[in-house]
C-alpha positions as CSV (number, residue, x, y, z in Angstrom):
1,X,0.0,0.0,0.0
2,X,2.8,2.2,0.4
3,X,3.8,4.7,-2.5
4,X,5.5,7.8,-1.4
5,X,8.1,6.1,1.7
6,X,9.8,3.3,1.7
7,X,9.4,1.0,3.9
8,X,8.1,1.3,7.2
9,X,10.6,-1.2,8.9
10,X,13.9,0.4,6.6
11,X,12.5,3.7,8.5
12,X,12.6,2.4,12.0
13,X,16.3,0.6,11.1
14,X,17.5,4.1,9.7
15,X,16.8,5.5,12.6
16,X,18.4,2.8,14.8
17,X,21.3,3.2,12.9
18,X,21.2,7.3,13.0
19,X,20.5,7.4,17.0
20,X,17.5,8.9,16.2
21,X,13.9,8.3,18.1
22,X,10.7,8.5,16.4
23,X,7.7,8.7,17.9
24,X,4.5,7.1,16.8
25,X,1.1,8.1,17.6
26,X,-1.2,5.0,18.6
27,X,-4.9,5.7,17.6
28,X,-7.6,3.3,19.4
29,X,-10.4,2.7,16.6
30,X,-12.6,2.5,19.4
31,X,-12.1,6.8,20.0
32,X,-11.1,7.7,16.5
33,X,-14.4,10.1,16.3
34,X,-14.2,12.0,12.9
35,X,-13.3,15.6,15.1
36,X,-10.7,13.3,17.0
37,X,-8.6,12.2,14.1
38,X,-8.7,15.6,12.4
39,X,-7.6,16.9,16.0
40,X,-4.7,14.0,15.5
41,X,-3.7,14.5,12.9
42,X,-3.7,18.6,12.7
43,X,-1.7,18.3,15.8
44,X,1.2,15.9,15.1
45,X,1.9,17.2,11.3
46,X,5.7,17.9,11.4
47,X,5.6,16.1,14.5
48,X,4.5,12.2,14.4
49,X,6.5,9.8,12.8
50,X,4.4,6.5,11.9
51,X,0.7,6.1,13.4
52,X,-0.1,2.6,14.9
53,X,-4.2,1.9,15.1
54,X,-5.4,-1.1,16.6
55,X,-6.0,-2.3,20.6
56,X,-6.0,-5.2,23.3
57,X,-10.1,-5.0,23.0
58,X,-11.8,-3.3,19.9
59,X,-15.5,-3.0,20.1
60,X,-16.3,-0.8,17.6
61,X,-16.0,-2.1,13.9
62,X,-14.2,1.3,12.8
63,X,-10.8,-0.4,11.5
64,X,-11.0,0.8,8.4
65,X,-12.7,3.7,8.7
66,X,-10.1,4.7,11.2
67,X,-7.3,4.1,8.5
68,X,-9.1,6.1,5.6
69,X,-9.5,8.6,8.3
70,X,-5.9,9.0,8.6
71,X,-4.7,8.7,5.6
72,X,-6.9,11.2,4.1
73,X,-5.1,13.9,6.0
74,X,-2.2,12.4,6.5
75,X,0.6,11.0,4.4
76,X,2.5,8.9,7.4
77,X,2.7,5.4,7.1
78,X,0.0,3.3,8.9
79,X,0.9,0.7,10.4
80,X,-1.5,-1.7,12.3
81,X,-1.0,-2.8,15.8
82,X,-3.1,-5.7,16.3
83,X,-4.8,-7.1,19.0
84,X,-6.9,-10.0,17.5
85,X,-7.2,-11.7,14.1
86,X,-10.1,-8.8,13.5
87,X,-7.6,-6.4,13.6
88,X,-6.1,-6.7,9.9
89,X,-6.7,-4.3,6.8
90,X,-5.2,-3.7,3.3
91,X,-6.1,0.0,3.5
92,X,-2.9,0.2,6.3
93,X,1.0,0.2,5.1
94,X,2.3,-2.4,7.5
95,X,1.7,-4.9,9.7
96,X,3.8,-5.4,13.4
97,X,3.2,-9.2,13.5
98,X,3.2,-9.6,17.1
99,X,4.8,-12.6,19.1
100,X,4.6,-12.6,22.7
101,X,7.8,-13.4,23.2
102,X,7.5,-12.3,27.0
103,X,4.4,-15.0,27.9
104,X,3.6,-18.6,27.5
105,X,0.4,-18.4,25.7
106,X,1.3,-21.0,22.9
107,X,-2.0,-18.9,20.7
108,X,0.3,-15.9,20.6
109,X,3.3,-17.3,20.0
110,X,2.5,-19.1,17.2
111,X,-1.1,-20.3,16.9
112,X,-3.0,-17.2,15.7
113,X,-0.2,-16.6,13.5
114,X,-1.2,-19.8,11.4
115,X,-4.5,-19.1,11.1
116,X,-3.7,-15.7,9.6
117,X,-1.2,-16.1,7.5
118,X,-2.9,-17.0,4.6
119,X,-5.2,-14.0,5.4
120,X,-2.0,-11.5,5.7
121,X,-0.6,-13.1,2.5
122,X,-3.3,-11.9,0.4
123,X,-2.9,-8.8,1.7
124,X,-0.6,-6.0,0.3
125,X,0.8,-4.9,3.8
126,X,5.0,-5.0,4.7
127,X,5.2,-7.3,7.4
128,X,7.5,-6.9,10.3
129,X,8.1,-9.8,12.6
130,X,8.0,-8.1,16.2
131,X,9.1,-9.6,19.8
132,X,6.3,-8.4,21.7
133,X,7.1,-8.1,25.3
134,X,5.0,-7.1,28.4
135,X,6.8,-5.1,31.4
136,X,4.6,-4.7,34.6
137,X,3.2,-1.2,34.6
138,X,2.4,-1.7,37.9
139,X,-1.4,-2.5,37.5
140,X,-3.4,-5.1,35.5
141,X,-4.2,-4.0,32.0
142,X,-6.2,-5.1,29.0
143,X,-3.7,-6.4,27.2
144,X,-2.2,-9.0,29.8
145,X,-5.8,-9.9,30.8
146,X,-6.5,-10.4,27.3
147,X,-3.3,-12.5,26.6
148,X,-3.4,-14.7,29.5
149,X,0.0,-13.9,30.6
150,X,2.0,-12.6,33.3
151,X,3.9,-9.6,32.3
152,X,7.9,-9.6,32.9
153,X,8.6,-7.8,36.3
154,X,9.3,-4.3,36.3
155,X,12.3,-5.2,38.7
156,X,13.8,-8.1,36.6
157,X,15.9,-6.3,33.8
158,X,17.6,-9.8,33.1
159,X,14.8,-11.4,32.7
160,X,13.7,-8.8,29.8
161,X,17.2,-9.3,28.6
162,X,17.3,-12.7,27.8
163,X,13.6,-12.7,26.2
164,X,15.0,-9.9,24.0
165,X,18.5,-11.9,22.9
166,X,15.8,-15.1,22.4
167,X,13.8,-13.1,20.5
168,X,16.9,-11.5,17.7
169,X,18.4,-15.2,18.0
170,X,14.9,-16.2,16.7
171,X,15.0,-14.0,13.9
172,X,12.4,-11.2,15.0
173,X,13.4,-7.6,13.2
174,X,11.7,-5.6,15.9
175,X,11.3,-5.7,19.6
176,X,8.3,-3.9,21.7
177,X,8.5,-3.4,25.2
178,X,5.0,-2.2,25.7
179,X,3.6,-1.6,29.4
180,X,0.2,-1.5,28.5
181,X,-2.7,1.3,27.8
182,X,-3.4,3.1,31.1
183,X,0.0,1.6,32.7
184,X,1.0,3.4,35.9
185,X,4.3,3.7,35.4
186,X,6.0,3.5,31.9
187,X,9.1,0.6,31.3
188,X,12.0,1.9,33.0
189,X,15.0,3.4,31.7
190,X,16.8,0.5,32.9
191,X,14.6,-2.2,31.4
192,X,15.0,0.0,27.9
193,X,19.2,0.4,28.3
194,X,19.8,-3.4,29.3
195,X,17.7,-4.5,26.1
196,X,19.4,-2.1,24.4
197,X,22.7,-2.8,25.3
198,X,22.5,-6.4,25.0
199,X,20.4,-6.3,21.5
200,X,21.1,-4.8,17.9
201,X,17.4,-4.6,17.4
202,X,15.3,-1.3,17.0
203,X,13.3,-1.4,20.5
204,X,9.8,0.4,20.4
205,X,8.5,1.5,24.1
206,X,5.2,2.3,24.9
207,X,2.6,2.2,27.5
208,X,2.1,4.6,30.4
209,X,4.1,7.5,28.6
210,X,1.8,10.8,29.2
211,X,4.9,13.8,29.9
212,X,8.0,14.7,27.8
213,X,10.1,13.8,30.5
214,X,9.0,10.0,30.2
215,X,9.2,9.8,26.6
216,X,12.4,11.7,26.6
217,X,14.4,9.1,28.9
218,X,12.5,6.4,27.1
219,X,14.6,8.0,23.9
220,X,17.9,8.4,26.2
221,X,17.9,4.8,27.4
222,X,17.5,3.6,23.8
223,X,13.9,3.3,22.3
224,X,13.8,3.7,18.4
225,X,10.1,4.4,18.3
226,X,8.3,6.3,21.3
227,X,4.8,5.3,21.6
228,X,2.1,7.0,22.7
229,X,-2.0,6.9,23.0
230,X,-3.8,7.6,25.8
231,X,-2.3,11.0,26.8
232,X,-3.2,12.6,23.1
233,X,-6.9,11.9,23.3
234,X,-7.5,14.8,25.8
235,X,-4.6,16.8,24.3
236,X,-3.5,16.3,21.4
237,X,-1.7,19.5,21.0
238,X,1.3,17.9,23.5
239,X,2.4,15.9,20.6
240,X,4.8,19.1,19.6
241,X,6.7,19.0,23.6
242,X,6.6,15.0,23.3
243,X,8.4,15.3,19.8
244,X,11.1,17.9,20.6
245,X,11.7,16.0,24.5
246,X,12.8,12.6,22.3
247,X,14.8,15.0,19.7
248,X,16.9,16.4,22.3
């Protein structure tokens, strides 16, 4: 689907290689009113790197909808986040094919995978093979309740390390340590430097991020892509001081 970028995984490597951090907005389809996408996306022009749509629970069938919305007004790739087999659309650029690397859930480590595969390969999206791994955020969230797993302890950087080397020994192009929507605290710097230091792999953080200050030491420790979601969708004009705190 995509025409004017390349693609959407050479971006994030560039940028690994650069030392640069992007930051990606993640848009729930569940909230993407008309007025909130144009709010979006009016907001994080100059600013937003990559968009991410998708969710641990989507209710609403707006998927698509949510897509066209953003890529009528904006020319960033789309790429989709996916929470369930539901969750998959030609109209995005790219797909982060999610293995939770971090659980035991044999249905997210491979099993859903199967059954869409043949779905994905009709498909015209880039797909990028991610380790997928939950850090405690200090409070349940949707997305472990959802996966059945037990997230890796906020306290236990080697355990997050060793998941993370299983995960580039494995093959995966892309690592996400992800705290969860509405996560107390965000993954530490320390988690996000171990990883970093004992992996070659872009690392995307997200989860819990709401100030600059967060998202800038998520950038300092060594995140390639800054996430976040849930502190734009009652002000989305702090995309601008979120951009420039991961820039410094």
């Amino acid at each position: 689907m995509m025409d004017s970028f390349t693609s959407v995984l050479s971006i994030i490597e560039k940028a690994r290689e650069e030392g640069r951090t992007l930051l990606s907005i993640l848009v729930d389809p569940d909230k993407a009113a008309e007025e909130h996408l144009e709010k979006i996306v009016e907001s994080s022009e100059n600013q937003s790197d990559i968009f991410f749509v998708g969710g641990s629970l989507v209710t609403e069938l707006k998927l698509d909808q949510t897509i066209d919305g953003l890529k009528k007004r904006s020319k960033k790739p789309v790429v989709l986040f996916p929470g369930s087999l539901l969750q998959i659309s030609n109209k995005a650029d790219a797909l982060l094919f999610l293995t939770l690397i971090s659980g035991r859930n044999p249905e997210l480590l491979i099993g859903h995978h199967v059954v869409a595969a043949p779905m994905i390969r009709k498909t015209q999206l880039e797909v990028m093979p991610v380790g997928y791994m939950l850090i405690d955020g200090g409070k349940p969230t949707t997305a472990s309740y959802m996966s059945h797993t037990s997230p890796i302890p906020a306290n236990k950087p080697e355990i997050a390390v060793c998941t993370a080397m299983a995960g580039e020994m494995l093959g995966l192009k892309l690592l996400y340590l992800d705290a969860g929507s509405g996560a107390e605290n965000p993954v530490s710097a320390e988690i996000i430097s171990a990883v970093r230091e004992a992996t070659d792999l872009p690392i995307i953080v997200g989860g819990g991020i709401r100030t600059a200050e967060q998202a800038g030491k998520a950038a300092k420790a060594g995140a390639t892509v800054v996430v976040v979601g849930n502190a734009l969708e009652k002000d989305p004009g702090r995309i601008r001081e979120l951009k420039q705190a991961i820039s410094r």
